[in-house]
C-alpha positions as CSV (number, residue, x, y, z in Angstrom):
1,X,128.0,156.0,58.4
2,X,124.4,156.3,56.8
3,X,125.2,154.0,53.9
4,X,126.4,151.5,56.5
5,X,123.2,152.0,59.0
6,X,121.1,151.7,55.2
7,X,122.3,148.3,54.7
8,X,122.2,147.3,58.0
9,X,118.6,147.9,57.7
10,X,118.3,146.2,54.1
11,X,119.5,143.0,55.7
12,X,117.7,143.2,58.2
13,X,114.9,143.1,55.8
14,X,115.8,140.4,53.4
15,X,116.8,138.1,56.4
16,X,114.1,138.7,58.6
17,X,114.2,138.7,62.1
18,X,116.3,135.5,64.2
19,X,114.0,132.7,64.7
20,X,115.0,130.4,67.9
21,X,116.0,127.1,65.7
22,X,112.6,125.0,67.2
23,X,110.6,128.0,65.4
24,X,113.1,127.3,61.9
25,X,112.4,123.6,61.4
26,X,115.5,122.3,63.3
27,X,114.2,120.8,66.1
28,X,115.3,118.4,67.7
29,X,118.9,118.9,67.2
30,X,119.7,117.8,70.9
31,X,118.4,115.8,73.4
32,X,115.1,115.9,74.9
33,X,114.3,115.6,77.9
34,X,110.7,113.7,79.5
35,X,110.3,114.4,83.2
36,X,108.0,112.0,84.9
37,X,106.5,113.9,88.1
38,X,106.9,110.1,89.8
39,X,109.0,107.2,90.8
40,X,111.0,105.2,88.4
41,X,109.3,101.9,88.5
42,X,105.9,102.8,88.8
43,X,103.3,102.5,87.0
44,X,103.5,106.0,85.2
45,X,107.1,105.8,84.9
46,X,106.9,102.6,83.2
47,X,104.5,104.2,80.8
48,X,106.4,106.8,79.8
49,X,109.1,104.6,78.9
50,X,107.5,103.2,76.8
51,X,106.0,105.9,74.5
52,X,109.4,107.7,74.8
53,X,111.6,104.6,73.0
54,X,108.6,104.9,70.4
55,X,109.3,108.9,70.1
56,X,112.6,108.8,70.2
57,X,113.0,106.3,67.0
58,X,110.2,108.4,65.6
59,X,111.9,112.2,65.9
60,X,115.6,110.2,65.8
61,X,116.8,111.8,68.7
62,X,117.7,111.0,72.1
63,X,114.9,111.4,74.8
64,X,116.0,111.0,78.2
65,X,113.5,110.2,80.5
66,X,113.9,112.4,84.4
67,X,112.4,111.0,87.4
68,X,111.6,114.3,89.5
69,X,108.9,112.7,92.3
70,X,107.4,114.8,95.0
71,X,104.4,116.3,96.1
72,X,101.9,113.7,94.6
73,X,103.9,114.8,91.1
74,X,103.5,118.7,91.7
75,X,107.5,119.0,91.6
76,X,107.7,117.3,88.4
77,X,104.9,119.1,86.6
78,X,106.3,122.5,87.9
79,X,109.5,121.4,86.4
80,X,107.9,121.0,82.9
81,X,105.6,124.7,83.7
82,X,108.9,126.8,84.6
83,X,111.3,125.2,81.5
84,X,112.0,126.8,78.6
85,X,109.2,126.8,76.2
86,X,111.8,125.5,73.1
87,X,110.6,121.9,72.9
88,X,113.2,120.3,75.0
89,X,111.7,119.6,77.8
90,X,108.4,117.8,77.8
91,X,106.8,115.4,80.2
92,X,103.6,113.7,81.7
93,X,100.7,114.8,83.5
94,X,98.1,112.8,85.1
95,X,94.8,113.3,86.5
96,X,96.2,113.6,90.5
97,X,98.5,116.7,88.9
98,X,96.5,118.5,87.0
99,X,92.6,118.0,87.8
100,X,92.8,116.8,91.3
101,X,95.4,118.9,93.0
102,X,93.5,122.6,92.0
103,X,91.0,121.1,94.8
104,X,93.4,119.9,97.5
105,X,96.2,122.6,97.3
106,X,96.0,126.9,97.7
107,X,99.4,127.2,96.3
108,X,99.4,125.2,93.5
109,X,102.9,126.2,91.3
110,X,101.5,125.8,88.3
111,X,97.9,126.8,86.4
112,X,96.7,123.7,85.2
113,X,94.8,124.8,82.2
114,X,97.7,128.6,81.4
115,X,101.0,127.2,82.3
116,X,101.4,124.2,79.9
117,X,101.1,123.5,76.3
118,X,99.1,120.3,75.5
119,X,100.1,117.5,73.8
120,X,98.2,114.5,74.1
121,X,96.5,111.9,75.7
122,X,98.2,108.8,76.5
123,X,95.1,106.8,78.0
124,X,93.8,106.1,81.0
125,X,94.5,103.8,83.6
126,X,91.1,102.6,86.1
127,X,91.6,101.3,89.2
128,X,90.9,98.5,91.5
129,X,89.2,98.4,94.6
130,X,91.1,95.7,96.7
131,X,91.3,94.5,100.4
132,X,93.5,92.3,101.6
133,X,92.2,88.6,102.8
134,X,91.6,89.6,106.3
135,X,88.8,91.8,105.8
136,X,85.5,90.0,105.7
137,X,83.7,91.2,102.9
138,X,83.3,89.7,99.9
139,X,81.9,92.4,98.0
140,X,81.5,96.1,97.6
141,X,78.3,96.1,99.0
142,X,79.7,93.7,102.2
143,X,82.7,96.4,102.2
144,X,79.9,99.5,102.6
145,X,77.9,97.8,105.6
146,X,81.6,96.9,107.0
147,X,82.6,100.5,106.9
148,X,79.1,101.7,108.7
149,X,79.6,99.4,111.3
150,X,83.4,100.6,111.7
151,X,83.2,104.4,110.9
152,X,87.0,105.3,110.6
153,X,88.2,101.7,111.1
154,X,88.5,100.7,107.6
155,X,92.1,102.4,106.4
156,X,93.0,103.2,102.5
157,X,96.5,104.0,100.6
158,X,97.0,106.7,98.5
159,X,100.0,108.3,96.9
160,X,99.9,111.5,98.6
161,X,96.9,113.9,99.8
162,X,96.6,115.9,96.2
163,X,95.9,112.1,94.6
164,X,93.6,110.7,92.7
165,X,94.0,108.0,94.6
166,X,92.4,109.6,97.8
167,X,90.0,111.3,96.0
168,X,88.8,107.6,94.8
169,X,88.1,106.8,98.2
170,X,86.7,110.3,99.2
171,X,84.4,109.8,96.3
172,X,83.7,106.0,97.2
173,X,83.1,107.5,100.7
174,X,80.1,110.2,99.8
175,X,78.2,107.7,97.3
176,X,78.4,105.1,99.8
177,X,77.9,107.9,103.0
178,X,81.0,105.8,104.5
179,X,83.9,107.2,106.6
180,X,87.4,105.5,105.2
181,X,91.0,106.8,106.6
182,X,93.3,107.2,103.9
183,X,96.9,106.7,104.4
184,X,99.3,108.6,102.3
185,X,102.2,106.5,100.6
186,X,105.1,107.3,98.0
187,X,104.1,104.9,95.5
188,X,101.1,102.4,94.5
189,X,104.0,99.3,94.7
190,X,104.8,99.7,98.3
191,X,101.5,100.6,99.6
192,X,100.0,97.1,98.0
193,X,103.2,95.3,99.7
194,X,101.4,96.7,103.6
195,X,97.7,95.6,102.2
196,X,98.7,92.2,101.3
197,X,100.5,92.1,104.5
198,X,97.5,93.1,106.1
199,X,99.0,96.7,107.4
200,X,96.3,98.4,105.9
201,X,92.4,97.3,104.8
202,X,92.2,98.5,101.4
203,X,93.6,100.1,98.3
204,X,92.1,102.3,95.1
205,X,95.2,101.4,93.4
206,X,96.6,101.1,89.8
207,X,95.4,97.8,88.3
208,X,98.9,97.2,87.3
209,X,100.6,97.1,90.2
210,X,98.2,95.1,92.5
211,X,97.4,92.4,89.4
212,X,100.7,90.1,90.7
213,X,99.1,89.9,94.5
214,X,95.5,89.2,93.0
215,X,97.2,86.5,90.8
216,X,99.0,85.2,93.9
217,X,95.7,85.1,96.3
218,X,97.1,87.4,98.5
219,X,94.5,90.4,98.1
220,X,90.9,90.2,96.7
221,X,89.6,92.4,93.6
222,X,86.0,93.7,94.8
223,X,85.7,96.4,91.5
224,X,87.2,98.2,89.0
225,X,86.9,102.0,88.7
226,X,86.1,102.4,85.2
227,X,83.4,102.2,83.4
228,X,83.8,99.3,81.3
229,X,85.4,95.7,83.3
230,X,89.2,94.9,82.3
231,X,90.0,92.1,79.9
232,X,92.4,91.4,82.3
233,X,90.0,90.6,85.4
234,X,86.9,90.0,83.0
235,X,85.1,88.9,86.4
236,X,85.8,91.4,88.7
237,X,82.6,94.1,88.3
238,X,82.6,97.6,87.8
239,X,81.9,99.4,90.9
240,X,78.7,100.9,88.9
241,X,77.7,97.6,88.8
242,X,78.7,96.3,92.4
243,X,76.6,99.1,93.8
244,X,77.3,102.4,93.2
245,X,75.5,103.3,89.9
246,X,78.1,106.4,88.2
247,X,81.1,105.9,90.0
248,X,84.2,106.4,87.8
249,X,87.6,107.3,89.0
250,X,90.6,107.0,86.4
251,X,94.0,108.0,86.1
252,X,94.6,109.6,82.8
253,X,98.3,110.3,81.3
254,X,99.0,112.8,78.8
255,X,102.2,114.1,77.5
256,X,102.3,118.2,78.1
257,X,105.0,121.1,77.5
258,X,105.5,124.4,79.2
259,X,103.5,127.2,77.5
260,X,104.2,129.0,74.7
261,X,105.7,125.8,73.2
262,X,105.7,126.6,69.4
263,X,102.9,125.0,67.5
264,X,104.8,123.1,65.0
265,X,106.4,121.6,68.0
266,X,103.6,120.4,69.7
267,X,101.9,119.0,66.0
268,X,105.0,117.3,65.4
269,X,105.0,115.7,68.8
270,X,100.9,114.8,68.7
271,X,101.7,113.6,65.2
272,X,104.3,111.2,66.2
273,X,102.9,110.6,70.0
274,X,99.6,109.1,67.9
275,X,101.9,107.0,65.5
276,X,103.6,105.6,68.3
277,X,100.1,104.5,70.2
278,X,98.8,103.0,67.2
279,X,101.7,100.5,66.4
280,X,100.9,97.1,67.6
281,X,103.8,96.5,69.9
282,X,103.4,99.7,71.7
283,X,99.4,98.7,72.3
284,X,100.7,95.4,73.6
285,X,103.4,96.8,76.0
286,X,100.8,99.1,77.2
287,X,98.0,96.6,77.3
288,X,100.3,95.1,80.3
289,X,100.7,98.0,81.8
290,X,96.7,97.9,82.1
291,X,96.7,101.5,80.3
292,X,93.5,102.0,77.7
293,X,95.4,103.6,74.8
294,X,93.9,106.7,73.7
295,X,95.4,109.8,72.3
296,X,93.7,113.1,71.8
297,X,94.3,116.3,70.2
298,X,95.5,119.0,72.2
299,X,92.0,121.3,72.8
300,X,90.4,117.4,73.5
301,X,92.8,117.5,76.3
302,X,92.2,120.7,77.3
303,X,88.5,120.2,77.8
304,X,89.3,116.9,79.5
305,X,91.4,118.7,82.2
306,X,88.6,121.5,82.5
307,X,85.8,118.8,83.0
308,X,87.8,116.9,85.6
309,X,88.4,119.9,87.7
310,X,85.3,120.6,88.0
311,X,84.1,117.5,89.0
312,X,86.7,117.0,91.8
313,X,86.0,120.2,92.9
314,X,82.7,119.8,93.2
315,X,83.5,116.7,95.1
316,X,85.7,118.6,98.0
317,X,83.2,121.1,98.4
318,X,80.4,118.0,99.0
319,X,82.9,116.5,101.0
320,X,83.9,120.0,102.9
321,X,87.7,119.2,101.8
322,X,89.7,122.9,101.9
323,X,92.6,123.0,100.1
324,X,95.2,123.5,102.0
């Protein structure tokens, strides 16, 4: 019985210990799966796709893409915190899920900045300030005197109270020292549908999805969000320059993991994830998808998520928002 425990142990030794096959260089052998905390057919979902066909041919493995909405996209992300750290499931993360909602929810499921590996950046898409042809203002400065005259009146989509959709308005609201309504809605598609019908005022929503009513006449663009104008509306002013010198409000996408991901997963996977954003036909897909391309490392990410929290939650304290 001792020679057999001996050289049991000797094996042991030369073998070394079991390695999950992700940690041995196998990965992917299997499917993976991308969980988009949104609809299908928005905006972000529509992004994703994209990037995942260009991962998938890059890693040659099947990537399917799972819709889990809910919760302005706390569902999904909780998904991708609570998986299985082997590299098989992966997914996306905005700005609303992981910088915004520390500020506007106590019982967050997830730790924005402990329960996720990061991956990347994906880019960032601004929004537009747009009102729908009934309101009489031509501009963001005709908008603010509008909105002083009619504390309350004026009412605003977002896609859920922990969005950084309503914290676009809550932040147009304190530089401007405005009172706005905002009006909770599942996605940015439907809630343009009501403002061009004139069911609500105005909308801080994603350029991509309110570009076709602009086109058609049926809503006005008064400013975009970012700090640079779109080449896409090369008119339309940045709301720094229609009146409220600083302003910026954008809605990031990155591509995260649960924690303890292993490393050579999540190098392979910023590796490829840059590849793919730098090919020409990806930058054009995305380019009409209004997204600025731009990947990061994982630690650029990080800090990106810690210096958005902070600002946001800086912003509900001014504000006297409590998470609830």
């Amino acid at each position: 019985m001792r020679w057999l425990i001996t050289t049991i142990i000797l094996l042991c030794c030369v073998v070394g210990p079991m390695q999950p096959a992700s940690a041995a260089g196998t990965w992917p052998d299997k499917p993976i799966h991308f969980v988009v905390p949104f609809p299908a057919g928005s905006v972000t979902d529509l992004v994703s796709r994209i990037v995942v066909n260009g991962l998938s041919a890059k890693l040659k493995q099947t990537i399917v893409v799972d819709n889990k909405p809910g919760a302005s996209g706390e569902l999904g992300d909780s998904f991708i915190a609570r998986a299985t750290p082997d590299g098989y499931t992966i997914g996306l993360a905005t700005a609303s899920t992981l910088a915004v909602a520390p500020s506007l929810n106590s019982h967050l499921a997830y730790d924005p900045l402990k329960d996720f590996a990061m991956i990347s950046l994906l880019g960032q898409a601004p929004y537009l300030l747009v009102v729908n042809n009934k309101v009489p203002a031509k501009d963001v400065k005709e908008l603010i005197e509008l909105a002083k005259r009619k504390p309350g009146a004026l009412n605003y989509s977002t896609v859920g109270p922990a969005s950084l959709a309503q914290f676009a308005g809550s932040l147009f609201s304190s530089m401007a020292k405005v009172k706005l309504t905002a009006i909770p809605y599942r996605s940015a598609t439907p809630a343009a549908l009501d403002l061009a019908e004139g069911r609500i005022q105005m909308q801080f929503g994603a350029a991509a999805a309110t570009l076709p009513f602009i086109k058609q006449g049926k809503l006005q663009a008064l400013a975009v969000t970012s700090k640079e104008r779109l080449s896409v509306l090369p008119n339309v002013p940045t709301m720094s320059e229609a009146g409220l010198p600083g302003y910026e409000a954008v809605l990031w996408m990155a591509v995260v993991a649960p924690r303890d991901t292993p490393s050579n997963i999540v190098d392979q996977l910023n590796k490829d994830i840059r590849a793919v954003l730098a090919d020409p036909e990806v930058k054009k897909r995305l380019d009409n998808e209004v997204l600025q391309v731009e990947a990061s490392s994982p630690a650029e990410l990080r800090a990106r998520i810690a210096t958005d929290i902070a600002k946001w939650k800086a912003l509900a304290r001014e504000m006297g928002i409590k998470p609830q």
